[in-house]
LOSEKOL-739638 format. One record per residue: residue in one letter; x, y, z of N, C-alpha, C, O in turn. Coordinates in steps of 0.2 Angstrom, whole numbers, padded with zeros to 4 digits, always signed. Layout:
residues N
aXYZXYZXYZXYZ ...
//
This chain:
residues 85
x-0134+0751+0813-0138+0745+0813-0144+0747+0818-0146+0750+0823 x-0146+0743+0815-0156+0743+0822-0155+0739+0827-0152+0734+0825 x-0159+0740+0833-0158+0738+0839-0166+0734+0838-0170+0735+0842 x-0166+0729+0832-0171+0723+0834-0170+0718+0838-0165+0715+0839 x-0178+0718+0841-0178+0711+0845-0181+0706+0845-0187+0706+0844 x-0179+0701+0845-0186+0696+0845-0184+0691+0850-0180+0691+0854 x-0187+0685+0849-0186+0678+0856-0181+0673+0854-0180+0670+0848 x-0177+0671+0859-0172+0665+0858-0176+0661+0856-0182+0660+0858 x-0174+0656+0850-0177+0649+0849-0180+0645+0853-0186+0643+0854 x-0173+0645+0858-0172+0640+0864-0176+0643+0870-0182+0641+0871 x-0173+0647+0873-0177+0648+0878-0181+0654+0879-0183+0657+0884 x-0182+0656+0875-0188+0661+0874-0186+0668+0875-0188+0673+0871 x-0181+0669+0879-0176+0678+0880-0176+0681+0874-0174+0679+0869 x-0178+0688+0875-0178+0693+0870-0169+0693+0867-0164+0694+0871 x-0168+0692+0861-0161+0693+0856-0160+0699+0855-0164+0701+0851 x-0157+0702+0857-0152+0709+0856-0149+0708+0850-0144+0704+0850 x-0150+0709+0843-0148+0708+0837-0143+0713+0835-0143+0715+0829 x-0138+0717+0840-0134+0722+0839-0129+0719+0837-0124+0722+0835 x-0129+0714+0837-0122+0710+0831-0122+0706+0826-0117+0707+0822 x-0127+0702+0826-0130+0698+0820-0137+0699+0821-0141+0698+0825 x-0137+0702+0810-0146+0704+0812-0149+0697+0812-0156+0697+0812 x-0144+0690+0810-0148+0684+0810-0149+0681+0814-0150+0674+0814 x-0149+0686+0820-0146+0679+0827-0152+0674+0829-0157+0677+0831 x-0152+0670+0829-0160+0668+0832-0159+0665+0840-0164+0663+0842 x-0153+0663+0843-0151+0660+0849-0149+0668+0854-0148+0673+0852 x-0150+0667+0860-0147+0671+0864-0140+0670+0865-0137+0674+0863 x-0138+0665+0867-0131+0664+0869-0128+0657+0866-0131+0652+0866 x-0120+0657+0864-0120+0651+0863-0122+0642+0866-0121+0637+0864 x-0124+0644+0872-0127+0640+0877-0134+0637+0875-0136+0631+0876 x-0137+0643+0871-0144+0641+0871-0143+0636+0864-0146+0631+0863 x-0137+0639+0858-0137+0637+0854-0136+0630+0852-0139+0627+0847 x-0130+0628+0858-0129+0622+0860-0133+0615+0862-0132+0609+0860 x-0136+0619+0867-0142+0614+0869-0149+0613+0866-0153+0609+0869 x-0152+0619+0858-0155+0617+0854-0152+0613+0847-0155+0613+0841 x-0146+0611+0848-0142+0609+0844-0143+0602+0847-0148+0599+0844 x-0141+0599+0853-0142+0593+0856-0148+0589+0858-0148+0583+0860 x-0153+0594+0856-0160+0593+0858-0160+0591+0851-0159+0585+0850 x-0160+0593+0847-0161+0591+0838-0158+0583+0836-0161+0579+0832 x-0153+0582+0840-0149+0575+0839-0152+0572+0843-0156+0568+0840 x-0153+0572+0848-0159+0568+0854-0164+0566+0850-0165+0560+0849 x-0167+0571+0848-0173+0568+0844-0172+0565+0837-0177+0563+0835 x-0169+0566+0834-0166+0562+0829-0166+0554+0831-0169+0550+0828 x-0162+0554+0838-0160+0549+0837-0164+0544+0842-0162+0539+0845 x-0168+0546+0844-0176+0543+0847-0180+0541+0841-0182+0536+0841 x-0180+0544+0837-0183+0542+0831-0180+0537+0826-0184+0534+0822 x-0174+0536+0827-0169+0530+0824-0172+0523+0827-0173+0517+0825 x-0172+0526+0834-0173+0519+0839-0182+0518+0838-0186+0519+0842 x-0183+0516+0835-0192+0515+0834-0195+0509+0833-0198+0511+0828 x-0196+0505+0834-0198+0500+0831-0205+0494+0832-0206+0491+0838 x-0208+0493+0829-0215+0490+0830-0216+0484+0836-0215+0478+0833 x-0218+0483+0842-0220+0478+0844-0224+0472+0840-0230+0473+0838 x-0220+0465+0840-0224+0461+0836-0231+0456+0840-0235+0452+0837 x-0230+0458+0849-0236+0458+0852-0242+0461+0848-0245+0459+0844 x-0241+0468+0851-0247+0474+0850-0248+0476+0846-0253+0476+0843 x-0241+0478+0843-0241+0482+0837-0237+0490+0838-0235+0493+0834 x-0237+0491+0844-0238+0498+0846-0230+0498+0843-0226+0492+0843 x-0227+0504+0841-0222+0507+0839-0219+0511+0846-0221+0516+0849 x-0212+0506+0847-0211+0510+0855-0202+0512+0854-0198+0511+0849 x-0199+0514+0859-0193+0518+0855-0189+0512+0861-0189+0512+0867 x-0185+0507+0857-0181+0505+0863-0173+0508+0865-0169+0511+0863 x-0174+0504+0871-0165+0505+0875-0159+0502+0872-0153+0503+0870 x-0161+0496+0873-0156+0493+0869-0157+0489+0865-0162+0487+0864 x-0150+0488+0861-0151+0487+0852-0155+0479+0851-0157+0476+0846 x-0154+0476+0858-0159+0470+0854-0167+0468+0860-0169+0463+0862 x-0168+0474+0859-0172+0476+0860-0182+0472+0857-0183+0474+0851 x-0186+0468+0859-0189+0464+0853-0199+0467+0855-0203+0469+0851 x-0200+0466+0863-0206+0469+0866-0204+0476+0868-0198+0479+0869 x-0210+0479+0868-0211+0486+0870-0213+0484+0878-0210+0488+0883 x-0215+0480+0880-0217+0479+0889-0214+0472+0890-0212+0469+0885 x-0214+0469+0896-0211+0464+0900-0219+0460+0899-0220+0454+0900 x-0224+0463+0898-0231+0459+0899-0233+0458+0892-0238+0454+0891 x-0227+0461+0885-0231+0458+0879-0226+0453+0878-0228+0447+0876 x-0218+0454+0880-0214+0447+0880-0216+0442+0884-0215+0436+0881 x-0220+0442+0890-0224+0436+0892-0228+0433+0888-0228+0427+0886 x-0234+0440+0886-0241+0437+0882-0235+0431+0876-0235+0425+0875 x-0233+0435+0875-0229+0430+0867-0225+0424+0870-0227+0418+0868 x-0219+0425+0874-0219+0415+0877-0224+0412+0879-0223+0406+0878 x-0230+0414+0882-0235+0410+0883-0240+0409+0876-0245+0404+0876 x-0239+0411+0873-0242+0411+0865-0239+0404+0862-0243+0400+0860 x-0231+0404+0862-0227+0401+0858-0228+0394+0862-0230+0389+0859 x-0228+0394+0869-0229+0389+0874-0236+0385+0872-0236+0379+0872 x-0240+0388+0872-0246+0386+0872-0249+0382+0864-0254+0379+0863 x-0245+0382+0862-0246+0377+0853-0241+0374+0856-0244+0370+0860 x-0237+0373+0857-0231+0364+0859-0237+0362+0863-0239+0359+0858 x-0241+0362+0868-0244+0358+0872-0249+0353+0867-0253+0349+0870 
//
């Protein structure tokens, strides 16, 4: 077999492909943790959702989650306050 090299996915270190000519991770460590990195972002992407202040699309924490800032849920109580008056 050929003693090809090329870059870990993950963290950039030259692959020694003397055992798998498909290896594309250095170690299963590396493997792992661009494994977890893919579900992280995955699932930041799940959590998405439009501010109905601004508009702006922000990823929230928790599931009932409704403003992207503590200053657009204000602008909005003082919105809804401000027609009763």
């Amino acid at each position: 077999m050929s003693d090809v090299r090329h870059r870990c996915e993950y963290c950039r270190r030259q692959v020694n492909q003397h055992k798998r000519a498909d290896a594309v991770y250095c170690s299963p460590t590396c493997a792992a943790r661009a494994r977890d990195d893919r579900r992280r972002f995955a699932r930041r992407l799940r959590n998405l959702r439009p501010c109905p202040t601004c508009g702006w699309v922000f990823a929230f924490r928790r599931s009932d989650a409704v403003y992207c800032s503590a200053r657009c849920r204000v602008a909005a109580h003082r919105a809804r306050h401000s027609n009763m008056e």
